[in-house]
C-alpha positions as CSV (number, residue, x, y, z in Angstrom):
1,X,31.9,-42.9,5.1
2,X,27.9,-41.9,5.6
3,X,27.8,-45.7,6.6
4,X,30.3,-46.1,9.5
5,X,29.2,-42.0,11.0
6,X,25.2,-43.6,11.2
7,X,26.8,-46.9,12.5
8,X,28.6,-44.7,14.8
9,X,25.2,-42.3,16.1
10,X,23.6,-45.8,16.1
11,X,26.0,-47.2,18.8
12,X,25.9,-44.1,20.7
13,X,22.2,-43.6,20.8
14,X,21.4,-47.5,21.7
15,X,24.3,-46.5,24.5
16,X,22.5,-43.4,25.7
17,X,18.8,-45.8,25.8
18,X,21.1,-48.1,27.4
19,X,22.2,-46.0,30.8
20,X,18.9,-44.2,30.6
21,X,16.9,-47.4,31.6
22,X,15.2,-47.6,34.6
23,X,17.0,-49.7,37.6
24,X,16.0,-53.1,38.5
25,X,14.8,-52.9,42.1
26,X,14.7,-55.9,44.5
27,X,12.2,-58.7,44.4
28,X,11.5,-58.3,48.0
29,X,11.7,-55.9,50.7
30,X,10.3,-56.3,54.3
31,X,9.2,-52.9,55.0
32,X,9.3,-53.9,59.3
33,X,13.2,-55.2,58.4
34,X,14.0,-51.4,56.6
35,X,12.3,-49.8,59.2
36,X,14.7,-47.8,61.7
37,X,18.0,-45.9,61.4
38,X,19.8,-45.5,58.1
39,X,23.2,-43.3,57.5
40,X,23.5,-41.8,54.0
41,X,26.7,-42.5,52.9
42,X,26.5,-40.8,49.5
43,X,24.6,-39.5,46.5
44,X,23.7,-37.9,43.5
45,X,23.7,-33.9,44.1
46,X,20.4,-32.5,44.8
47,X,19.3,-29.2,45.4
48,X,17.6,-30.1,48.9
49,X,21.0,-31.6,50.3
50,X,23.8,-29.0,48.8
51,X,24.6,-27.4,52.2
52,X,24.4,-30.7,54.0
53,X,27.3,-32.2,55.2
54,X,25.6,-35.4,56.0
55,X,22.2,-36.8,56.3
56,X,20.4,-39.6,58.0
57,X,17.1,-41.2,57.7
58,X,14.7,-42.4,60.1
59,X,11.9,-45.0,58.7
60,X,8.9,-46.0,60.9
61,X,6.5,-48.0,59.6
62,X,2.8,-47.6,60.3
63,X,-0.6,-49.5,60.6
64,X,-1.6,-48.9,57.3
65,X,1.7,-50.1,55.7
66,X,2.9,-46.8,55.0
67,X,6.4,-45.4,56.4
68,X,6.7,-42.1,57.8
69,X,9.9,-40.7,56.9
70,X,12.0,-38.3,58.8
71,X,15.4,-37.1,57.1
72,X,18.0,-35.3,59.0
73,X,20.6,-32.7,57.3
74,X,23.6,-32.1,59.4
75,X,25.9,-29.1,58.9
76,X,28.8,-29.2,61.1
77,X,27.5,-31.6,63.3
78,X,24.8,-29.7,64.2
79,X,20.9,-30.7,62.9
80,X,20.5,-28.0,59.7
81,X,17.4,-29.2,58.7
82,X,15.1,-31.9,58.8
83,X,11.8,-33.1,56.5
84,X,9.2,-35.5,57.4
85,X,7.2,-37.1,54.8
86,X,5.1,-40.3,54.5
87,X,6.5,-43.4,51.8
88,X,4.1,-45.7,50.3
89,X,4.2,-48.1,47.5
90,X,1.3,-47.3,44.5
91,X,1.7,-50.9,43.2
92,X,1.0,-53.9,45.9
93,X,3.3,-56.1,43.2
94,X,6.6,-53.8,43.4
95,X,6.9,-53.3,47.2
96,X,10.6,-52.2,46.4
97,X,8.8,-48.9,44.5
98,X,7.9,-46.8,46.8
99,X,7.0,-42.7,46.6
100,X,7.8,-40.3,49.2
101,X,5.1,-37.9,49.4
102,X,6.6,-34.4,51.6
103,X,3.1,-32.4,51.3
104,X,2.7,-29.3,48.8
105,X,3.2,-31.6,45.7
106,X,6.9,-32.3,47.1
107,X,6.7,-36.1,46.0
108,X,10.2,-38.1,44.8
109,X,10.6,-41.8,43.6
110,X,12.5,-44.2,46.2
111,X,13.2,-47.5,44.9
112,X,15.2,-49.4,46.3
113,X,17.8,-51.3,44.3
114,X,20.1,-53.1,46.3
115,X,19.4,-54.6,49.3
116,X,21.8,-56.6,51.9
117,X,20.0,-59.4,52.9
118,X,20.4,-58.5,56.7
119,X,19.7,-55.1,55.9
120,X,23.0,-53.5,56.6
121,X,22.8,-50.9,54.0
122,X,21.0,-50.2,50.7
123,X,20.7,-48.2,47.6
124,X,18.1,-46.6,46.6
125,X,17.6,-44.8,42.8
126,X,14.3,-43.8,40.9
127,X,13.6,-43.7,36.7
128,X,16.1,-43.7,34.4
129,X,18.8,-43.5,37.0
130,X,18.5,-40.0,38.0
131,X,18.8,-39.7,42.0
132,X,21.0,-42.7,44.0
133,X,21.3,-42.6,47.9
134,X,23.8,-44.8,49.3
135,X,22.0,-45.7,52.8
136,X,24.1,-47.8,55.6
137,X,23.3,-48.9,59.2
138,X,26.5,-47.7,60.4
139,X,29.0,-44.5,59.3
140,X,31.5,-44.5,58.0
141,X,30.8,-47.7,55.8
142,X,33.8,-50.2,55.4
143,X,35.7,-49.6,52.3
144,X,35.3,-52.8,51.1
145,X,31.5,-53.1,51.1
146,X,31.7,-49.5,49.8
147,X,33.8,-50.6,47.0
148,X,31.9,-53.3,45.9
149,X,28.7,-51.6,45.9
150,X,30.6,-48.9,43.7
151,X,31.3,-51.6,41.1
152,X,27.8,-53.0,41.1
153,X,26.4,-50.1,40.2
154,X,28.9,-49.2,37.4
155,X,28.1,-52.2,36.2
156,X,24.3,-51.5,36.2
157,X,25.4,-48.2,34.1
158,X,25.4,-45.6,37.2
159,X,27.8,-42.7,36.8
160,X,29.5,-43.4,40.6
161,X,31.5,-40.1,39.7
162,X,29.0,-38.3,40.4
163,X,28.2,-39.3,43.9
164,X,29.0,-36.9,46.8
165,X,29.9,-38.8,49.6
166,X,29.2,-37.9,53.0
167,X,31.6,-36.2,55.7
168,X,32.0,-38.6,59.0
């Protein structure tokens, strides 16, 4: 009895490490390529985005190969609030890791990991799967890419149930 109940906290603990793992991010990202217009078609709640009924982001990149960042909250269609912030990645080797820096110690993860090769939408998490932002060229996104994104990250143990999708 004492046996199977530790084999049994075993399998759940390895299964807790397990979805607790940092994503895999992409090999490559070509920062000019991601550079522009992106829709957010859903994510993980956050505190900054409750009242939002959508957002969008707007990526620029600089001289310095840094991005400024300018993210949009709608409510109602009208622009709620906005943030700009500058994105740069610490580690010249993991392009796909970058941090978004706000000001006033307001700093957040932003790696991206998953990447259409034509950059037509993305997916961007941090460590040990905490925040995901579904990010798209266009809105509404078609329900099959949706769907198969959905699966992809289920299968790279994200909890898609808790995603809040966004209202176009």
């Amino acid at each position: 009895m004492l046996k199977s109940i530790l084999i049994g906290m075993l399998i759940v603990t390895q299964f807790s490490f397990a979805n607790a793992q940092d994503p895999e991010v992409v090999k490559e990202v070509d920062l000019q390529k991601y550079s522009g217009t992106w829709f957010e078609i859903g994510h993980f709640p956050t505190f900054f985005q409750n009242l939002c009924d959508r957002s969008e982001a707007k990526y620029t990149l600089n001289n310095d190969a840094t991005i400024t960042v300018l993210n949009t909250c709608f409510r109602n269609d009208k622009v709620f609030t906005t943030i700009e912030g500058k994105a740069f990645a610490p580690n010249a080797n993991e392009p796909a890791k970058l941090v978004v820096d706000f000001g006033f110690g307001r700093k957040g993860d932003y790696w991206i990991v998953a990447l259409e090769q034509n950059y037509q939408w993305a997916v961007v998490s941090g460590p040990q799967k905490e925040s995901l932002f579904i990010l798209a060229r266009k809105a509404p996104m078609d329900a099959e890419t949706l769907s198969a994104i959905l699966k992809n990250l289920e299968d790279r143990g994200f909890d898609t149930k808790k995603i809040i999708f966004d209202k176009y």
